[in-house]
N, C-alpha and C positions, 0 to 999 in steps of 0.2 A: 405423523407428518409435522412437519417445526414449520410455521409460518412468520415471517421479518414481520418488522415495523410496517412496511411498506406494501402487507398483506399478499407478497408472494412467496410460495414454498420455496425451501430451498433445494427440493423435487425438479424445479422448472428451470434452475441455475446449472444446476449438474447436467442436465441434459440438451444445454446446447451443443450445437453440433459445431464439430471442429471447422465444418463447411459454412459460414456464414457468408462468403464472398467467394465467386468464382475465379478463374483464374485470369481471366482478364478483369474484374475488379482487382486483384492483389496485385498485381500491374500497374494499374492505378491510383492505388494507397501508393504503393512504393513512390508514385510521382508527384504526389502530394492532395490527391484529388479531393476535396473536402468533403462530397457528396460521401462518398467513397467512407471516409472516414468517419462521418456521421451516422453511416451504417452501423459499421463498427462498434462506435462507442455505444450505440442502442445495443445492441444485441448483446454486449457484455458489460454493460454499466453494472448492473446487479450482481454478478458473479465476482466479479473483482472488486463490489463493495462488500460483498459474502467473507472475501478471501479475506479482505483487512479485518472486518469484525473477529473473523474467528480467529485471529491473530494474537486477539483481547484489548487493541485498539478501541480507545472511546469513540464516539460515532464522528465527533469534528475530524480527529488523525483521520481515522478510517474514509472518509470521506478528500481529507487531503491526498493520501495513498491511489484513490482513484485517477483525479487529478493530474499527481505526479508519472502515474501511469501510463493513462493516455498523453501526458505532454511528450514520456521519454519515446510511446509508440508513433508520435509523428515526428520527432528528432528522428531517429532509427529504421524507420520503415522500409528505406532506402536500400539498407544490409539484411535486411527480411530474408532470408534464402526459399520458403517454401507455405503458400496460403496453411498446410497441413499440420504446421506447426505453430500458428497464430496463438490460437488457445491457449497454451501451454506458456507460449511466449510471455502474456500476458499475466498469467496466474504468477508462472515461478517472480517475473518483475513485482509484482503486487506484493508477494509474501516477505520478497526481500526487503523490499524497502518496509515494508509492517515489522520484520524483526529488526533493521536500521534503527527505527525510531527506538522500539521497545529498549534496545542498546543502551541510544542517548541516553535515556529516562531512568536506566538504569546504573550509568552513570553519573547523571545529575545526583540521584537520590545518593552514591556513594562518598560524592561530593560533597553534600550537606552532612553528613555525617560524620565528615573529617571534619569539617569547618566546626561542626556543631563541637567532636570531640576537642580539640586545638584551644576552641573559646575557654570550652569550661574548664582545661587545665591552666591555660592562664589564669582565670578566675582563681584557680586554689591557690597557684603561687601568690598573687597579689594579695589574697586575704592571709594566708600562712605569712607571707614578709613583714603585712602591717603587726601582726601578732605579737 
């Protein structure tokens, strides 16, 4: 059994139930009910910080990802179609935006490696010119 940081298994993450909110709470989230949504994010805060870790997000991103998570589930809650598909809703948004970053970053890093290659042939032209 693998236990987090936060000394829960990741045994206890996998096995929340698709049903955290009945059908008239999902009614409810969809209208914005905060109560409603405070559920929510308890009951799946650690699965969808689970998702971003294992993503290979550092803990700050991973932690951002959550965040972004729940901000886009209460923008959207609204076009929700079905309480049955919450879970899922939530994981797939989570991984997405974890491989988004991971993109960036891997982009950034491409970046510096032009710039880094670019500098140092100028460097040779300038040192071969003065020669």
């Amino acid at each position: 059994m693998v236990i987090l940081a936060d000394g829960q298994s990741i045994d206890n993450f996998m096995q929340i139930s698709d049903h955290v909110l009945t059908e008239q709470e999902f009614s409810s989230l969809k209208k914005g009910d905060a109560t409603v949504f405070r559920k929510v994010y308890e009951a799946y805060f650690g699965l969808i910080l689970y998702v971003a870790n294992r993503c290979g997000l550092p803990p700050s991103e991973a932690r951002d990802v959550v965040q972004d998570t729940f901000f886009k589930l209460y923008d959207k809650a609204a076009g929700l179609q079905s309480v049955d598909g919450l879970k899922s809703w939530l994981v797939i948004t989570a991984k997405n935006q974890a491989l988004d970053i991971l993109k960036k970053h891997k982009m950034q890093q491409q970046k510096l490696v032009t710039v880094h290659g670019i500098t140092g042939l100028s460097n040779q032209k300038i040192s071969m010119q003065s020669n």
